[in-house]
C-alpha positions as a Python dict, from the first residue, in 0.01 Angstrom:
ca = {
    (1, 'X'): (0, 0, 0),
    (2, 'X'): (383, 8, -92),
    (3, 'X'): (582, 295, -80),
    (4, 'X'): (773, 507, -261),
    (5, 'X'): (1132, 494, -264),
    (6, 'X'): (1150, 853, -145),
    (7, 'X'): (923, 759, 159),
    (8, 'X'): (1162, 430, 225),
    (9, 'X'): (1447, 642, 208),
    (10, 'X'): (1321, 927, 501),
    (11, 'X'): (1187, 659, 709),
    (12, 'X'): (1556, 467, 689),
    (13, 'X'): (1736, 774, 765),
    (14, 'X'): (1540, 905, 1003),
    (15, 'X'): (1522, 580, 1172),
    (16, 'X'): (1968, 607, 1163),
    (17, 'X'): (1984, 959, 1297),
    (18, 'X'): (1736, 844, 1559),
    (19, 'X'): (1894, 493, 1644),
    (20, 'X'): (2269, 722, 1648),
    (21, 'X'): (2094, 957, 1909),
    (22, 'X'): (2003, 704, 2135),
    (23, 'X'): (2355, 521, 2116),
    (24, 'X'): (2533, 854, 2192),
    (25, 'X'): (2310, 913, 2500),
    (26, 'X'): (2171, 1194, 2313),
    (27, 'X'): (1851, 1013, 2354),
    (28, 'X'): (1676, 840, 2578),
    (29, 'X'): (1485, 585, 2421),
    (30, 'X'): (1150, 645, 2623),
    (31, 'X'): (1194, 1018, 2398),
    (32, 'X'): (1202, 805, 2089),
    (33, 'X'): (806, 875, 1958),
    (34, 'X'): (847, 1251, 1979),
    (35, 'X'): (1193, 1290, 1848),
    (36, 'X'): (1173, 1002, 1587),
    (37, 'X'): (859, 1177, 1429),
    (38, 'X'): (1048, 1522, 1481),
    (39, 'X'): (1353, 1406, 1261),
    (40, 'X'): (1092, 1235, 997),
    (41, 'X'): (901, 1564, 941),
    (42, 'X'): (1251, 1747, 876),
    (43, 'X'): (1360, 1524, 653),
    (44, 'X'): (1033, 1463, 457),
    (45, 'X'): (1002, 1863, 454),
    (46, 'X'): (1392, 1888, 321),
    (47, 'X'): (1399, 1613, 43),
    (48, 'X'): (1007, 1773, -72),
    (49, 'X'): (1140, 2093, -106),
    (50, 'X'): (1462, 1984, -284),
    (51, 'X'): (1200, 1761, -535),
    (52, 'X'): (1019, 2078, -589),
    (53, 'X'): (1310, 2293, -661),
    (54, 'X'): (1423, 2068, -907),
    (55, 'X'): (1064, 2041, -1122),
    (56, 'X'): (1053, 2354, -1276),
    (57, 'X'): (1382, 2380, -1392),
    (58, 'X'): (1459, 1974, -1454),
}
């Protein structure tokens, strides 16, 4: 199953902001599974709405 460019996108940034976290000491990297999926639902959730804000008036 291939996916979208959207999807490719949120999973590559999400993976950065993640990756940046853990470099900074932000993160530990046995926290990575919880926050990784954390970040992934914001972002999916942010770029979705945007997508549906811009449908109706395109």
């Amino acid at each position: 199953m291939k996916k979208s460019s959207t999807e490719e996108q949120v999973l590559r940034a999400s993976k950065e902001i993640t990756v940046k976290f853990i470099e900074t000491g932000r993160l530990s990297p046995t926290g990575f599974e919880k926050t990784f999926k954390s970040i992934y639902q914001a972002i999916d959730e942010t770029v979705r709405g945007a997508q549906t804000q811009e449908k109706p008036g395109q």
